[in-house]
Residue, then its C-alpha position, 0 to 999 in steps of 0.5 A: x538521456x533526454x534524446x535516448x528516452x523522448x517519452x520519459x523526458x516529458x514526463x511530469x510529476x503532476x501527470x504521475x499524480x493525477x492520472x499515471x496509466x496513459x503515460x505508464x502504458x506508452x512507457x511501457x510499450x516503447x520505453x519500458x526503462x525510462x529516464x524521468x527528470x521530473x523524479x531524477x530517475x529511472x521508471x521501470x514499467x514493464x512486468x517482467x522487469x519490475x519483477x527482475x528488480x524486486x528479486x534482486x535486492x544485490x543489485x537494487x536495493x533499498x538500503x541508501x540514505x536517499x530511500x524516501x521512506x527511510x528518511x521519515x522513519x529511520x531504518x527499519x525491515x522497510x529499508x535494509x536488505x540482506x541477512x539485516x533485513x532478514x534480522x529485522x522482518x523475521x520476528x514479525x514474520x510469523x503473525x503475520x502468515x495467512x493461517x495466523x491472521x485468519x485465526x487472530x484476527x477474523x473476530x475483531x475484523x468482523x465485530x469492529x466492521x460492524x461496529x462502524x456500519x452500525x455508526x452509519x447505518x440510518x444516516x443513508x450517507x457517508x463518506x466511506x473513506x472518512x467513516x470506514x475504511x480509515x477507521x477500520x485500518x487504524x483501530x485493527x493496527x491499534x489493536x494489533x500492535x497492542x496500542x489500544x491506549x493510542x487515540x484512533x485518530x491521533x494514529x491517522x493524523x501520524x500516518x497523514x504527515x508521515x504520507x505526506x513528507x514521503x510523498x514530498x521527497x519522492x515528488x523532489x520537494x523538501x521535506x518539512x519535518x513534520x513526517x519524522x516528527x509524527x513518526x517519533x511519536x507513533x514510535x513513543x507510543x509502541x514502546x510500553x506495548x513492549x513488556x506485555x505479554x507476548x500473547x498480547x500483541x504482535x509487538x509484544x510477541x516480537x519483542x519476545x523473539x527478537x533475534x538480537x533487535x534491540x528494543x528501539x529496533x523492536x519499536x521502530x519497526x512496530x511503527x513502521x507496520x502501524x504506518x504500513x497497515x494504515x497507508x495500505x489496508x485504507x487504501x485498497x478499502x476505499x478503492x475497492x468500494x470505487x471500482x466496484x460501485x463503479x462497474x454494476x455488471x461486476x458489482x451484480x456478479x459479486x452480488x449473485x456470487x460472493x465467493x467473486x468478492x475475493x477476486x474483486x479485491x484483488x482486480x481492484x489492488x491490480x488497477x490501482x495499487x495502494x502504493x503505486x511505485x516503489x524504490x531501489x537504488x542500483x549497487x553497480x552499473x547494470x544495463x536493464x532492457x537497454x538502459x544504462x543504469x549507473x551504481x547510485x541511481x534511482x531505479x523507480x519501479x511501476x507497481x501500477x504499470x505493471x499491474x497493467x501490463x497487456x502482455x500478462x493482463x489483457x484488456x488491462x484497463x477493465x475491471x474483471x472480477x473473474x480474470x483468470x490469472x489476479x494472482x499475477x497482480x503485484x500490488x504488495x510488491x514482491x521478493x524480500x520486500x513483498x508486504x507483510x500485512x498483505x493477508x490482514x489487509x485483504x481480511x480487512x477489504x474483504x469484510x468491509x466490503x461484504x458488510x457493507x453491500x449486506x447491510x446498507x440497501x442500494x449502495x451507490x456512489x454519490x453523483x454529487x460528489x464525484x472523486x477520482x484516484x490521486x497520489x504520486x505514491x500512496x493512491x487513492x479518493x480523498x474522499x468516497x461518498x456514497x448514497x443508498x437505502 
């Protein structure tokens, strides 16, 4: 393997962590499949690949015991493919749908973006991860999933251990248990959500139109949105503020023309996707773009190097708010695991964004508190400070 694939071979999960797009672009001009020992697997990179490998759960799937994810959370429409899968997605399906979030939840995006920019306001500084994009994601999931008695911070510090013992597996560390235990509580408290009216919440709703799930199933699976909706709508939030308060003639196009403020979400989710990687494992011995893939191995694909790929996106590494193909982007992944809170998380990046710019004079990104993008999987500034008025 080392011989077959030089490039992989030097490959480090540190690298990966700190700054993947060099080498994702060198692996995906000469080794577009790649063995990488540093994950024990192989690392899809080139679009058109990526895409073969996320159409086709019979041959790449996410149901095995080794699905990082699965370990934390347990079974759930994360980590089952097929007619189980199907059974598990379908009855949070429909809240979900773009003309259903739209008319759910535009209102309560709208009231608690402007609830937090208040909060902020006169302060002329703040951390926007800390003080909006977190806080917004969690308190719209809460809601959502009819939580409102959960504590919005007890929420993010379920999320944070869950993140990172999956980041731990992923990176081949053991994991420490503090993941699963998180989880177990975040389930505990979607539980009671599940006798409301199903007009109430999306659980309630679900567990209403259950297909047969049971009702552990019903709060696994609630859970796992709550994760999902955190990890992912956070993440393109404090991203999409970087790239743009990063890139003033984008910025100003924005500024002058806020119908660009879309594409500039979805540019952003194209450089830096909330979750860089996603995992299949292969059902049989199959042989991708030269590579010899074995049934039971890892099979890595690159969501953030094929968001890059020159062959559908060029100058790949300029952020262009007025590219002409972003709905080309894989940010949420695609097939039967694309993301299913992808239009509230967008709903949630776009007003945020609009507020904010609107209401505090001169955002700009603080000089004395440089951040950079990091994470093996989930990617993202620890922390976004900013400046303005």
């Amino acid at each position: 393997m080392t011989a077959s694939f030089p490039i992989g071979a030097t490959v480090s999960a540190a690298e990966l962590e700190r700054d993947p797009h060099p080498v994702l672009a060198r692996l995906r001009e000469q080794e577009p499949v790649s063995w990488l020992p540093a994950l024990d697997a192989w690392i899809v990179t080139r679009r058109d690949l990526a895409l073969h490998v996320m159409r086709d759960p019979r041959t790449y799937t996410v149901d095995d015991p080794r699905f990082s994810t699965a370990q934390v959370v347990g079974p759930s429409m994360l980590s089952l493919d097929g007619e189980e899968h199907r059974r598990h997605r379908d009855p949070f399906a429909r809240p979900f749908r773009l003309d259903a979030v739209r008319d759910r939840f535009t209102e309560t995006v709208e009231r608690e973006v402007e609830r937090l920019v208040d909060a902020i306001e006169e302060d002329g500084t703040a951390d926007l991860r800390g003080a909006l994009a977190g806080p917004l994601s969690v308190a719209v999931m809460v809601q959502a999933l009819g939580l409102e008695h959960t504590d919005p911070a007890e929420a993010l510090a379920w999320y944070a251990a869950i993140v990172a013992e999956v980041t731990a597996i992923t990176a081949g560390r053991p994991p420490d248990g503090r993941g699963r235990q998180a989880f177990a509580r975040m389930r505990a408290s979607v539980e009671p959500a599940l006798d409301r009216d199903p007009a109430a919440s999306l659980v309630a709703a679900a567990a209403g139109d259950a297909g047969g799930l049971s009702r552990g199933q019903v709060a696994s699976n609630a859970a796992v949105l709550l994760f999902g909706g955190i990890e992912t709508t956070e993440a393109m939030i404090v991203n999409a503020f970087l790239h743009l308060l990063s890139n003033d003639d984008q910025r100003a196009l924005v500024e002058r023309d806020p119908t660009l403020l879309p594409g500039a979400v979805e540019e952003s989710l194209r450089l830096e996707p909330a979750a860089a990687v996603v995992d299949r494992y292969a059902t049989r011995d199959v042989e991708l773009a030269g590579a010899p893939i074995r049934r039971g191995d890892l099979v890595t694909v690159s969501l953030a190097g094929a968001n890059r790929d020159p062959d559908v996106f060029p100058d790949p590494d300029r952020f262009d708010v007025r590219r002409p193909n972003l709905n080309l982007q894989v940010g949420f992944a695609h097939g039967p695991h694309v993301c299913l809170g992808m239009h509230l998380a967008r709903l949630e990046t776009r007003v945020a964004l609009a507020r904010a710019l609107a209401r505090l004079p001169r955002l700009r990104l603080d000089p004395q508190h440089p951040c950079a993008v990091r994470g093996l999987v989930f990617r993202k500034p620890a922390a976004l400070h900013v400046l303005w008025g």
